[in-house]
TIPADO-240015 format. One line per field, with one value per residue (C-alpha): residue in one letter; chain; x, z, y. Coordinates in steps of 0.001 Angstrom, whole numbers, plus 524288, in hexadecimal, padded with zeros to 5 digits. Layout:
N
residuo <- A	...
cadena <- A	...
px <- X	...
pz <- Z	...
py <- Y	...
***
This chain:
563
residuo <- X	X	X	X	X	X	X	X	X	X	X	X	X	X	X	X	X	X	X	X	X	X	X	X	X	X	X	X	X	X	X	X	X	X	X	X	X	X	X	X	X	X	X	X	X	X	X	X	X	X	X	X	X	X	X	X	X	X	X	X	X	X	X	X	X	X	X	X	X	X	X	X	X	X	X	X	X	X	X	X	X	X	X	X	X	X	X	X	X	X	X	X	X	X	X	X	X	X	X	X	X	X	X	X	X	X	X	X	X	X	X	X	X	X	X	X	X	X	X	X	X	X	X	X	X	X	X	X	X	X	X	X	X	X	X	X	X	X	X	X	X	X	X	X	X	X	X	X	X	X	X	X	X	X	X	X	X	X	X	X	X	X	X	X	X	X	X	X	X	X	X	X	X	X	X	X	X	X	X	X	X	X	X	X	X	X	X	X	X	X	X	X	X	X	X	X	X	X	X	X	X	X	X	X	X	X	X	X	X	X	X	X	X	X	X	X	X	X	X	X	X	X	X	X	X	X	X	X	X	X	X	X	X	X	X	X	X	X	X	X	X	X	X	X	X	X	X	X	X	X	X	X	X	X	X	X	X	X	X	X	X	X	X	X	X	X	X	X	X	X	X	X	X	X	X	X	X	X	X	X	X	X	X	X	X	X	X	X	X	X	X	X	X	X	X	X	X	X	X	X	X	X	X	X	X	X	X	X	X	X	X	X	X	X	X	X	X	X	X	X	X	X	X	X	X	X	X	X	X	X	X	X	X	X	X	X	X	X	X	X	X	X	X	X	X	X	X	X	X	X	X	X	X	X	X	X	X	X	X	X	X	X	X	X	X	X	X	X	X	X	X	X	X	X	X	X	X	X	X	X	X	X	X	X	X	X	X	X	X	X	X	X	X	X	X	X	X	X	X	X	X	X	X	X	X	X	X	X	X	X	X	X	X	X	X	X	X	X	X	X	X	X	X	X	X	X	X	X	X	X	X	X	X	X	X	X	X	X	X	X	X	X	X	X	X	X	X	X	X	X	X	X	X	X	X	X	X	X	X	X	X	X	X	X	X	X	X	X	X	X	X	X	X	X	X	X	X	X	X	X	X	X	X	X	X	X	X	X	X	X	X	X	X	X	X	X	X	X	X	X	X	X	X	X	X	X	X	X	X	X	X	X	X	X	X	X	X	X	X	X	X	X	X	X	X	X	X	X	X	X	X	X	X	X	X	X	X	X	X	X	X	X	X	X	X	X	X	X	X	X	X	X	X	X	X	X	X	X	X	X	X	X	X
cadena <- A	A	A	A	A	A	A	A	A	A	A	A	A	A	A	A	A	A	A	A	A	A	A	A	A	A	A	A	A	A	A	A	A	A	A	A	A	A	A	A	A	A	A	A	A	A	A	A	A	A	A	A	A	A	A	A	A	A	A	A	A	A	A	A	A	A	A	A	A	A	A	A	A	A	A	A	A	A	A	A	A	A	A	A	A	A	A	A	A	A	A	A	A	A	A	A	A	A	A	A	A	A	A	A	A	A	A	A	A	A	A	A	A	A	A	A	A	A	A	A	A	A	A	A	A	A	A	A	A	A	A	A	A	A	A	A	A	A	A	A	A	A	A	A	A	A	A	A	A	A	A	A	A	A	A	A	A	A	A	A	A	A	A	A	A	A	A	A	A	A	A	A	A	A	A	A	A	A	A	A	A	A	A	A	A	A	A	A	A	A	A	A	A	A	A	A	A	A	A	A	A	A	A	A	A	A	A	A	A	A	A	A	A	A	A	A	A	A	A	A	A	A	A	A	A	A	A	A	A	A	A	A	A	A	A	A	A	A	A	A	A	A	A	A	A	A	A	A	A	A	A	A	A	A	A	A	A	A	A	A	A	A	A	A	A	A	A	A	A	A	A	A	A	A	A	A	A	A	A	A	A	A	A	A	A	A	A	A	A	A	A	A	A	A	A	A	A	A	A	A	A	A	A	A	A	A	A	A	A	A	A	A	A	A	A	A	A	A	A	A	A	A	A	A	A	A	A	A	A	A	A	A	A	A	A	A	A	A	A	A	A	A	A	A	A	A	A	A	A	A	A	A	A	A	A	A	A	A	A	A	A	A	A	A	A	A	A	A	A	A	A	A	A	A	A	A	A	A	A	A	A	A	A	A	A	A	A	A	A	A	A	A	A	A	A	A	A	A	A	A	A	A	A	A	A	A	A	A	A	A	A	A	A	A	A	A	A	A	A	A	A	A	A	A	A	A	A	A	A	A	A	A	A	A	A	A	A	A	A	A	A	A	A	A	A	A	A	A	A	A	A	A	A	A	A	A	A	A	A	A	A	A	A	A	A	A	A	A	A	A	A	A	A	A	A	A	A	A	A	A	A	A	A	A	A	A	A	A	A	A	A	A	A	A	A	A	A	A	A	A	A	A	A	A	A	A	A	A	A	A	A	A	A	A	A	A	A	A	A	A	A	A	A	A	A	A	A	A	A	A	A	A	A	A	A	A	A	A	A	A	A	A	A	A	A	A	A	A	A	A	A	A	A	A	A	A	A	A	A	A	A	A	A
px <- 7BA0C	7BBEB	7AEE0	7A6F0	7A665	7B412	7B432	7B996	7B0F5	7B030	7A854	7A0A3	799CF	79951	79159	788FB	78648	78103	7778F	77358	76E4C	76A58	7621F	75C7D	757F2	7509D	74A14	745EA	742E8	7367F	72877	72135	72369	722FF	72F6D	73833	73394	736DE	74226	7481C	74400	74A6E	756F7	75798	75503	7616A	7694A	7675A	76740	77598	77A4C	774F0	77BED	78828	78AE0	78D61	78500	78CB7	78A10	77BF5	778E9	77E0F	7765A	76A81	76D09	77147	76634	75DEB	763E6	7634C	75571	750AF	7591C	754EE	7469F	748C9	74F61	742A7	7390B	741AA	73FC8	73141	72BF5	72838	72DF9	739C2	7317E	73606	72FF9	739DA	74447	73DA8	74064	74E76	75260	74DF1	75B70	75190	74C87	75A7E	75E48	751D8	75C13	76542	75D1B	75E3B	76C12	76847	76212	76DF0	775D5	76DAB	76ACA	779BC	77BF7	7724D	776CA	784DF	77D81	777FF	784EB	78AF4	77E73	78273	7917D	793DC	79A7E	79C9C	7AA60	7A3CE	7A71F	79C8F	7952F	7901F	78431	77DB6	77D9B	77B8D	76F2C	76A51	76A5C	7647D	75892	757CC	7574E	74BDD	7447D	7448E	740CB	732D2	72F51	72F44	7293F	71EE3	71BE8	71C31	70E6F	707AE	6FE4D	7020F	70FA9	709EE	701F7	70A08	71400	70803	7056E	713CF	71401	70CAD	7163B	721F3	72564	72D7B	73151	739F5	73A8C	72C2B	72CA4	73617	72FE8	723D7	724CB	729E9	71C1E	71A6A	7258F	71DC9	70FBC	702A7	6F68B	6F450	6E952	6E0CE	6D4D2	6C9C3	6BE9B	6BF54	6B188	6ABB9	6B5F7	6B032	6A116	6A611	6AD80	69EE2	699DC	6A1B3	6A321	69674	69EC9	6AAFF	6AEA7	6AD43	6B737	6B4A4	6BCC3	6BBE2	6CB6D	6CF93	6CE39	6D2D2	6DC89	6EAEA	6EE99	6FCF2	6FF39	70BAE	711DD	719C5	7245A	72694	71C09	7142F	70F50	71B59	70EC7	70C29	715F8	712F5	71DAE	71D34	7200C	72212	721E6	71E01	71996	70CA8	70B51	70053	7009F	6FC9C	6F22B	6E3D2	6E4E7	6D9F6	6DBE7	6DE07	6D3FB	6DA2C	6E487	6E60F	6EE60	6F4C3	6F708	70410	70AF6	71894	721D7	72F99	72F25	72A9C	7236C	7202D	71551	70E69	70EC6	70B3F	6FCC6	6FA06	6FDBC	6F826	6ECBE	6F2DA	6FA12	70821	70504	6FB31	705EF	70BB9	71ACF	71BC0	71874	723E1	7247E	71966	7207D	725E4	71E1D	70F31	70C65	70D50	7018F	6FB19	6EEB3	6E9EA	6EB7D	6EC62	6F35C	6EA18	6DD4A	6E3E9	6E721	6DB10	6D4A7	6DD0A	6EA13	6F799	70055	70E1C	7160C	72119	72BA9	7381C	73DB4	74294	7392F	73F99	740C5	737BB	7321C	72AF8	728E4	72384	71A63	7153C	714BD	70C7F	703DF	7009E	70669	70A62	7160D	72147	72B76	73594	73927	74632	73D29	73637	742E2	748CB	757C9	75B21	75D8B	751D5	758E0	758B4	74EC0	74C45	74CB8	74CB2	74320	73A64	72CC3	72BFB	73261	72C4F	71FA4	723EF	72639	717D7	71427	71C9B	7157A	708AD	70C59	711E0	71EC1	7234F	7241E	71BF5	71285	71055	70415	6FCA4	6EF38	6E8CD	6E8CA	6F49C	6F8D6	705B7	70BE9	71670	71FB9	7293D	73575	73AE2	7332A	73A3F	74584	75000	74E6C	75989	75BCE	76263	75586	75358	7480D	74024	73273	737B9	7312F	73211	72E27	7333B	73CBA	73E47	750F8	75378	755A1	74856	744BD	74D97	74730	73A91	73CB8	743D2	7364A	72E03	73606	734BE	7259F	723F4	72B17	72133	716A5	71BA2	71DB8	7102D	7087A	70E8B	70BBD	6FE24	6FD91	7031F	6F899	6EE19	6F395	6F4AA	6E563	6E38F	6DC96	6E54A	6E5CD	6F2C5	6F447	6FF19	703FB	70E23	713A6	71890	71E10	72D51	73682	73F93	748AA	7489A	73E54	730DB	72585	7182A	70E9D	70291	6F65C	6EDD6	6F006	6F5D9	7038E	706BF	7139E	70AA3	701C4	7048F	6FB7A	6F378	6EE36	6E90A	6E66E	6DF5C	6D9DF	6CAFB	6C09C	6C44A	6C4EB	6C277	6B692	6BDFB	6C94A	6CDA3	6D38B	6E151	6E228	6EC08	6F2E6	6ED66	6E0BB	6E7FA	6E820	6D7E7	6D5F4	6DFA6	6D7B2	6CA09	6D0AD	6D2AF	6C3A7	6C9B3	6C0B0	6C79F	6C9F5	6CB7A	6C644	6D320	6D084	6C2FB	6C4EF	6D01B	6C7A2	6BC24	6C673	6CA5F	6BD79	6B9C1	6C51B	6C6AE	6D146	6DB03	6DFE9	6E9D0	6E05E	6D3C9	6CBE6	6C58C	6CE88	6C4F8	6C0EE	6D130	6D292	6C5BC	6CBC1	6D81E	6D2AE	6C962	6D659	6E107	6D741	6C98B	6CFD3	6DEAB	6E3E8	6F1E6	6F5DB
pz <- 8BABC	8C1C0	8C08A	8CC82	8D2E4	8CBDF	8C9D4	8C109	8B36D	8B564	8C28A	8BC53	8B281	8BCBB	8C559	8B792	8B501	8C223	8C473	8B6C6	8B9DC	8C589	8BE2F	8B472	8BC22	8C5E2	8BB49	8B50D	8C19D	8C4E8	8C854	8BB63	8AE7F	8B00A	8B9BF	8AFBA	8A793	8B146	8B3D0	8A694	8A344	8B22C	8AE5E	8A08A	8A61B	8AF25	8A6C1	89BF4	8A5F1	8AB1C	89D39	896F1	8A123	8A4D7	89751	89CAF	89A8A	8A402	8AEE8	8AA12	8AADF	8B6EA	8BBB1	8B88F	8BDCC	8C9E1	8CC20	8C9C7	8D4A6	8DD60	8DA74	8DDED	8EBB2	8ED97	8EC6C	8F574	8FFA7	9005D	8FEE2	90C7D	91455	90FA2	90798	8FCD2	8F032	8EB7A	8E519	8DEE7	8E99F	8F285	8EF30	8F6DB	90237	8FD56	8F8E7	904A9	90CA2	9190E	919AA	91682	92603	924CE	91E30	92A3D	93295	929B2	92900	91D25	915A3	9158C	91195	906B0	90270	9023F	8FA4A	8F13C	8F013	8EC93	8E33C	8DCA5	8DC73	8D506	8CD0D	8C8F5	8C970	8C528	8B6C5	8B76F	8B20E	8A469	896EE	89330	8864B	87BEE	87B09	87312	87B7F	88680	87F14	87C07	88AF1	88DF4	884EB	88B7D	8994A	8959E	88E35	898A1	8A1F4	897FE	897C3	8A65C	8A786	89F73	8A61A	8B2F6	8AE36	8A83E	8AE93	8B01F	8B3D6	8BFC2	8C44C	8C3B8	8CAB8	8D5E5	8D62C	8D872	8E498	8F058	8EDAB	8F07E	8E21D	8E01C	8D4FC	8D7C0	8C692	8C755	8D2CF	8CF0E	8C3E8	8C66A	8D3CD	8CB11	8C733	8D4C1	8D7DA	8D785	8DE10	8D890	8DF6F	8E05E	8D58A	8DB82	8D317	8DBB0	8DA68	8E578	8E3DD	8E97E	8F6A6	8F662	8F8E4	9014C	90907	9089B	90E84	91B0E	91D57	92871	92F55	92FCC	93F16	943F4	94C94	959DC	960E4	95E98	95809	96541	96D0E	9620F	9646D	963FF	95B09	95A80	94D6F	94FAF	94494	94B0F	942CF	93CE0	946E3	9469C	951BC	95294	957F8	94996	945EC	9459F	94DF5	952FA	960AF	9671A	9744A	96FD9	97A4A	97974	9711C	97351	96907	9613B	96928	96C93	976C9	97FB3	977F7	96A0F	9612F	95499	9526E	943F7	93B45	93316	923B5	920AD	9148B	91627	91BD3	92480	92217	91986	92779	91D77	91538	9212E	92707	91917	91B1F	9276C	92431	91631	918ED	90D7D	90A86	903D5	8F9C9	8F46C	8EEAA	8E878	8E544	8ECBD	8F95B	8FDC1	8FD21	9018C	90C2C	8FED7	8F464	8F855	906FC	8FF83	8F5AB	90243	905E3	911BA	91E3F	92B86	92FA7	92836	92CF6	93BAA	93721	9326D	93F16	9458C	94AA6	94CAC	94695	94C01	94468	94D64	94579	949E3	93B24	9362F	930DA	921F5	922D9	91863	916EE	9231A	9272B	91959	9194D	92554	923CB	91930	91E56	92760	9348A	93CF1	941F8	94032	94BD5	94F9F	95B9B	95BF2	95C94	96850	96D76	969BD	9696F	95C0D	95079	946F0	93D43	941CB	94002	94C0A	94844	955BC	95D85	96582	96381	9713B	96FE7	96416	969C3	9772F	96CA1	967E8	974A8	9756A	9688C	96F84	97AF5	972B3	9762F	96A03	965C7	95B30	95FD0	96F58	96811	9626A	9690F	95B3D	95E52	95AAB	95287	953BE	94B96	94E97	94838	94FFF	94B3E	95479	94D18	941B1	93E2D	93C5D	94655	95078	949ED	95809	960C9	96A04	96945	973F2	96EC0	96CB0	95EA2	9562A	9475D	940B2	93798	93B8A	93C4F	94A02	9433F	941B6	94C8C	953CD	94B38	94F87	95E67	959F9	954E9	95F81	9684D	960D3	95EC0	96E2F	97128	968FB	96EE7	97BDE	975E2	97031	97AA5	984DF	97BA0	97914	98859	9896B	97F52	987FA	99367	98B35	98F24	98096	97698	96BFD	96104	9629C	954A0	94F49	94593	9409D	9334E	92EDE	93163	933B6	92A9E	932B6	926ED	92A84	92B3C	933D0	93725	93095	93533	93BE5	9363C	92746	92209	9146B	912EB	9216A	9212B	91F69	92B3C	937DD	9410A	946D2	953C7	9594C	96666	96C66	97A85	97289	96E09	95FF3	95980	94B91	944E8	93ED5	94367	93663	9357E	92F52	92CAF	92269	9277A	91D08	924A0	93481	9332B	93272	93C92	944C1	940BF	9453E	950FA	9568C	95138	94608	9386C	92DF3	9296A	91A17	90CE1	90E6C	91CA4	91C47	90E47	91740	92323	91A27	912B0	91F0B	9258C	91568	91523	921FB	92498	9185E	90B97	905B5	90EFD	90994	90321	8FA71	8F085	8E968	8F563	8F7CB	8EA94	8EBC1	8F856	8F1B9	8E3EE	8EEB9	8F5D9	8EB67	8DFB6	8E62A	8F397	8ED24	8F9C6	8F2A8	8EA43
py <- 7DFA9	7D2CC	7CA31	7C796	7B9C9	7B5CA	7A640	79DE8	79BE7	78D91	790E9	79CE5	7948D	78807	79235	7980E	78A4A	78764	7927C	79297	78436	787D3	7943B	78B0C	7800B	78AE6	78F33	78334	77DC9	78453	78226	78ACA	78D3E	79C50	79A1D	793E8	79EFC	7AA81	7A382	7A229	7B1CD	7B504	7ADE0	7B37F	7C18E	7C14C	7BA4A	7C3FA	7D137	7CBA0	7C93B	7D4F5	7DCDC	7D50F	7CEFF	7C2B2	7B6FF	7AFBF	7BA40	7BBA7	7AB5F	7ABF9	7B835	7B136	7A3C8	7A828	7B0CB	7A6BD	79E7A	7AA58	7AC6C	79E60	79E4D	7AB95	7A58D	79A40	7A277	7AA6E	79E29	798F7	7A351	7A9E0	79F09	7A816	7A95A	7B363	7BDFC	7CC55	7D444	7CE57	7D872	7E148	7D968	7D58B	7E3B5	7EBBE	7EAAE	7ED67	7DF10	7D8DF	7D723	7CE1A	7C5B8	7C528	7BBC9	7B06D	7ABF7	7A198	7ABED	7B628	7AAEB	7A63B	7B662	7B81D	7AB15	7B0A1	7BFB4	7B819	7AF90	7BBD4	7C2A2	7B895	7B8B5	7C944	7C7E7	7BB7D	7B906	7C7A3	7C4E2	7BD98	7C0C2	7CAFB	7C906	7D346	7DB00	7D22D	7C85E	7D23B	7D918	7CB19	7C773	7D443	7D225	7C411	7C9E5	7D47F	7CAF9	7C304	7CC6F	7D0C4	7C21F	7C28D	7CE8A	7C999	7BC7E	7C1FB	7C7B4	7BADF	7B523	7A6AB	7A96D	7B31D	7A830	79C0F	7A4F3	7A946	79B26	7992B	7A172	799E7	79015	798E7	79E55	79263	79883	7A5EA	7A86E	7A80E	7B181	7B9CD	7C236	7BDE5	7C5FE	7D303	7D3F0	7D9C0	7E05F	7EC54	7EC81	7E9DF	7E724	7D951	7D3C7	7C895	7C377	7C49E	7CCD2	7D950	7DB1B	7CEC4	7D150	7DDC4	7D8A1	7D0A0	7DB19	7E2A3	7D70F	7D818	7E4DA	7E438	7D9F0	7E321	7E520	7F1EF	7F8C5	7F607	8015D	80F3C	81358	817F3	80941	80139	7F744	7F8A6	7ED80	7E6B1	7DEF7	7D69F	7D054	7C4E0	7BFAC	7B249	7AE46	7A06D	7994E	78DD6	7843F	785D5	77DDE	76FA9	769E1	75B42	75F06	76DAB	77374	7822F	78A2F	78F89	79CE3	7A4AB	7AE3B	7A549	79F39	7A52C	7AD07	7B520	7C28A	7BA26	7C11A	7BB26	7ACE3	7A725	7A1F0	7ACEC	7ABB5	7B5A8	7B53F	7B338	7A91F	7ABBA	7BC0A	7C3F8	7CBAF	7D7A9	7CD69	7CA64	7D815	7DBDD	7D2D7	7D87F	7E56C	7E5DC	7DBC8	7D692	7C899	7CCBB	7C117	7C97F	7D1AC	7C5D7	7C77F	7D5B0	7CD6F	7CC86	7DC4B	7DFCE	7EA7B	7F03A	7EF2B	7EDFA	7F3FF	80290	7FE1D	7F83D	8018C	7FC3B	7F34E	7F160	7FD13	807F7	8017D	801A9	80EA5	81246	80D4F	81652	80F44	811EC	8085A	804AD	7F85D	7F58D	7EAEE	7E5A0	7E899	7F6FE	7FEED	7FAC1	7ED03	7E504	7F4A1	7F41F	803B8	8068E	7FBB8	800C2	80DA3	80A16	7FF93	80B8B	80951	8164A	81226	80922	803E3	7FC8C	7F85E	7FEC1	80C67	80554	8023D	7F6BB	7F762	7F88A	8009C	8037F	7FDC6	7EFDD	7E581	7DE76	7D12B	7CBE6	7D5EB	7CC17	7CD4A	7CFDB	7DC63	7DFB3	7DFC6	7E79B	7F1EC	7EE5C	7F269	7FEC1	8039C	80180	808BF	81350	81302	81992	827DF	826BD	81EDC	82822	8306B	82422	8253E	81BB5	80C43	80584	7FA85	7F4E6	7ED71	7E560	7DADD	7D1BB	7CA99	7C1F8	7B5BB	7B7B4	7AD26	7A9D4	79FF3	798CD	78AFC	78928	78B52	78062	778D3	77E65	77BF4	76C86	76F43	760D1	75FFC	753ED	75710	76626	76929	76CA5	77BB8	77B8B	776CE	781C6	78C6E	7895D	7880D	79704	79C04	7960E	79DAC	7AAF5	7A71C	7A4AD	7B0C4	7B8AF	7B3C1	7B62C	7C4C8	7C4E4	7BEE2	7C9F1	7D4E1	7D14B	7D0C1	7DE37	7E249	7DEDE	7E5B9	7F3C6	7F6BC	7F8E6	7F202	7EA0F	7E083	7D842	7D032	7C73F	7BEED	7B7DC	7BE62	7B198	7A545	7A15F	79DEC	793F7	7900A	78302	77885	77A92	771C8	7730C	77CE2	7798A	77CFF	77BC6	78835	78817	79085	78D5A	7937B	7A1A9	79EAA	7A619	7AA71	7B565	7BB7C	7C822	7C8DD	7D628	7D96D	7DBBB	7D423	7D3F9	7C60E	7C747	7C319	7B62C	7ADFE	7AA24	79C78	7A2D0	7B196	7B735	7C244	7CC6B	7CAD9	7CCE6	7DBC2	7DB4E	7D2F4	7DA4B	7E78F	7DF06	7DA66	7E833	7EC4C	7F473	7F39B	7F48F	801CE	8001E	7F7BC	7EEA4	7EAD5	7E8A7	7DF67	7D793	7D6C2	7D15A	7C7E4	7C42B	7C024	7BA83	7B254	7ACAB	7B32E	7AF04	7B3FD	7A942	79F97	7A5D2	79A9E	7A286	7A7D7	7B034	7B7DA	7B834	7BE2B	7C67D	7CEA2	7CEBE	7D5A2	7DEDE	7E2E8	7E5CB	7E8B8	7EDE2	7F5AC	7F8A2	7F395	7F340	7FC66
***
């Protein structure tokens, strides 16, 4: 059988050569010991698998070295656009062929995922025309590859390699054969392990039950409450530009029926929606879960035991999410039908022109949240024998980049040494951001003219990637790249007891529930309203780690909120 990738031998071993150099100094070049460790036990493990089963060292040197190549670009592809390390759980993402038109938005990335998937192909085909040796040598590599494999199987467990590689991970995971089988370890669930002491969050959980709000209408005159997820949203007068002429955006400013405005902590940077819808779903931060953060949709929601949704639920509401995306993308529907919601839509069931099979990548917000309104009206089949409160729960997209490097500069934006691509971009999302709040503003207007009661919140789920260069961020908060922000706006009386100086988004779905006079209705919701009101409104920005620590051991060890 004729040999994949025929070349001459001279450029065969020319192109060995190279990527085995290029293999060895990535591993040697790294920031801990345990790296060059992993690393050396990572390359020996392919190399031997490959030889063991092709019987050609050639084939399996190259296997290896171009993996390794393919591993590190693979890593700095994903550091680019999210800013957070290549882990294991990733493949949940990668393999589910659901999320792969994701991929068709960013022209740079199918280039680079292409170059790669070639890359790997020579990796598996190439020197598949080498001499093949005997099964000594064969057995020999085999043995190799498995001991290989033990050693990092039992490394993965000790205790100074997990936590120079935790230590490793604020900073990005710099290094991806650190992260790589140190992230097997939770491939499969287990409930997270803090090392704080339950009990002492439980006195002081005791301690504030008397101040607990109590629910200030009778079920049948709550609130309808709308929970809109806007994407890729930050105020642009966040950005710290020389000179600008951005119009006023009043979303974002205090308004007459503001009950709530603050900074928002989320944990994720240019996608990854699922992690923040995961926080104020779950009430939980996805880095929690350590490597399955990344998939949480997949892997943790189904051990998740409580929430927003059930206490609504519980306090007797109907619950609609209405998303732009098909019910399978990034496993949306199942997620949801477990968080607890009644009823998933699209707007193409509202009717939107389109199949059901397409994600709406361009919907504007605008329409998305006409068909907000529709749901509240009850302009669906389902939905015409509802007499229970509502919540509605809706997600735009039209925020979401790529964004036009040819945008005129409108907002006459100036940031010394900003490329005029970036300077286009921007004047692109001011544009999408201004038409939002021109879509928000006259929906929250429309709210107040239904002659029902309501809680309007929303949030940005994260910031924008831009590719390209941006200015600073206003503002002191560490992490500014993970700082959005945060509003709910209603028709009642209902400010919250505190106006925390930056909330994480774990804690929203309480203050939504106090907002509309709902207690909560469970053991997890009344521990995250009391962490809430403890902390000042933070987790990763709590000062005090031990009381941090001390919620964390009451939820996941003391109430079993995972498992």
């Amino acid at each position: 059988m004729a040999p994949f990738f025929p070349q001459p031998p001279l450029m065969h071993y020319v192109l060995l050569s190279l990527f085995t150099a290029a293999a060895l100094i990535l591993g040697a070049k790294a920031h801990y010991r345990w790296t060059r460790f992993f690393a050396a036990c990572q390359f020996v493990f392919l190399f031997g698998a490959m030889f063991a089963a092709s019987g050609q060292w050639q084939r399996g040197l190259n296997f290896a070295s171009v993996l390794f190549v393919v591993f590190v670009l693979f890593h700095r592809l994903k550091i680019h656009y999210y800013k957070q390390p290549l882990l294991v759980s990733d493949l949940f993402l990668a393999f589910d062929w659901r999320n792969w038109e994701t991929l068709a938005h960013y022209k740079g990335a199918i280039v680079a995922v292409a170059g790669l998937l070639g890359i790997l192909g020579y990796a598996v085909f190439g020197w598949s025309g080498a001499a093949v040796s005997d099964g000594l040598w064969r057995g020999l590599a085999a043995a190799a590859s498995i001991v290989s494999l033990l050693l990092m199987v039992r490394y993965t467990q000790d205790k100074r390699a997990v936590q120079v590689w935790l230590d490793s991970l604020p900073d990005d995971g710099r290094d991806v054969f650190l992260n790589l089988p140190m992230s097997c370890r939770g491939v499969f669930f287990k409930t997270p392990e803090f090392g704080g002491d339950g009990n002492r969050f439980k006195q002081l959980l005791e301690a504030k039950r008397p101040s607990e709000q109590h629910e200030k209408q009778p079920e049948n005159a709550r609130p309808d409450i709308v929970i809109c997820l806007q994407e890729s949203t930050l105020n642009p007068h966040q950005f710290d530009f020389q000179s600008e002429n951005l119009p006023p955006l009043p979303m974002f400013a205090p308004q007459a029926d503001t009950r709530f405005a603050a900074p928002l902590r989320v944990h994720t940077f240019g996608g990854g929606t699922w992690k923040s819808e995961f926080a104020l779903l779950a009430g939980l931060p996805s880095t929690d879960f350590g490597a399955l953060a990344s998939g949480v949709f997949y892997s943790v929601v189904p051990h998740i035991q409580s929430g927003l949704i059930r206490n609504l639920k519980a306090a007797g509401y109907y619950c609609v999410a209405l998303s732009p995306f098909t019910k399978g993308n990034y496993n949306a529907k199942s997620a949801y039908d477990h968080f607890g919601f009644d009823l998933m839509l699209q707007p193409q069931e509202l009717g939107y022109p389109a199949p059901l099979s397409k994600n709406l990548w361009h919907i504007g917000s605008d329409e998305m949240l006409q068909y907000a309104q529709m749901i509240l009206d009850k302009r669906h089949p389902a939905l015409q024998n509802i007499t229970q409160p509502m919540l509605v729960y809706v997600l735009t997209m039209k925020e979401h980049g790529p964004y036009s490097a040819d945008t005129p500069n409108h907002y006459e934006l100036v940031a010394d040494g900003l490329p005029d691509k970036s300077i286009a971009c921007l004047n692109d999302y001011a544009g999408r951001i201004a038409a939002l709040n021109n879509a928000t503003e006259q929906f929250n207007s429309w709210l107040h003219t239904r002659g029902r009661d309501f809680v309007f919140a929303y949030f940005g789920d994260h910031q924008a990637n831009f590719e390209t260069a941006t200015p600073p961020k206003k503002g002191r908060f560490a992490n500014p790249d993970y700082v959005t922000q945060a509003a709910i706006r209603s028709n009642l009386d209902c400010t919250p007891q505190e106006q925390p100086e930056i909330l994480d988004l774990a804690f929203f779905g309480g203050l939504i529930l106090e907002a509309a006079g709902i207690a909560p209705q469970d053991d997890f919701m009344r521990a995250n309203t009391a962490m809430r009101r403890l902390s000042g409104g933070g987790l990763e920005d709590c000062a005090d780690k031990d009381l941090l620590n001390d919620y964390r051991d009451y939820l996941y060890r003391h109430i079993g909120i995972a498992r």
